[in-house]
C-alpha positions, 0 to 999 in steps of 0.5 A, spaced: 454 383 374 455 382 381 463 380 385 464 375 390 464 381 395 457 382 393 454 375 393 458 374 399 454 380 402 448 378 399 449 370 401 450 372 408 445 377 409 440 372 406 442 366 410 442 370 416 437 376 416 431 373 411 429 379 409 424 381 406 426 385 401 435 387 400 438 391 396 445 392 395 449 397 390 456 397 389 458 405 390 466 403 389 466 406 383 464 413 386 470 413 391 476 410 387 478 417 385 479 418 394 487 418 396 485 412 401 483 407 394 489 409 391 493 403 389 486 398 391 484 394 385 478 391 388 472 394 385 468 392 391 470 397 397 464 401 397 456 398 398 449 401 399 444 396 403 437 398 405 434 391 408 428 390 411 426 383 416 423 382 422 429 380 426 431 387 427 425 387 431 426 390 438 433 392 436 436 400 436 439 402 429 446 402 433 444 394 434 442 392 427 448 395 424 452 391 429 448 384 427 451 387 420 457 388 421 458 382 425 456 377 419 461 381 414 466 381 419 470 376 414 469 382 407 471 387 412 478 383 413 478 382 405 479 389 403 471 391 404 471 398 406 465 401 407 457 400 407 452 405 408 446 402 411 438 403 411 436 398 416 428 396 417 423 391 420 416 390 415 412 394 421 417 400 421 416 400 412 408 398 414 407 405 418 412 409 412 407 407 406 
């Protein structure tokens, strides 16, 4: 079962970086037991991201993060807490394969 943080990533992310393929895990569970979380009821604090779309062409790893973190400017503000990101385009998944 997926959160609104959750959908709200996964909207944004689809909305705005038609990707090829998306993954999202929520890892919040994992990071309760952390002091910082101590108090938090969100269970949607913590999420992994692996992403692949051709709009990341041309761009360094610091500058797809950046597009990414930008688009979920609101989630952060809302008690997002962190996202680990894997950030690929289709030739960069293409050359791995």
């Amino acid at each position: 079962m997926s959160g609104p943080v959750y959908q709200s990533i996964q909207k944004k992310l689809t909305e705005n970086l038609k990707p090829d393929s998306l993954e999202i895990i929520n890892e919040s569970h994992l990071h309760a037991h952390h002091e910082p979380m101590q108090g938090v009821t969100s269970r949607e604090t913590h999420f992994r991201v692996k992403i692949v779309s051709s709009q990341f062409e041309g761009k360094n790893l610091m500058q797809r993060h950046r597009m990414i973190y930008g688009l979920l400017n609101d989630e952060f503000a809302q008690g997002l807490h962190a996202l680990a990101l894997k950030t690929k385009t289709p030739k960069e998944v293409q050359v791995n394969n």
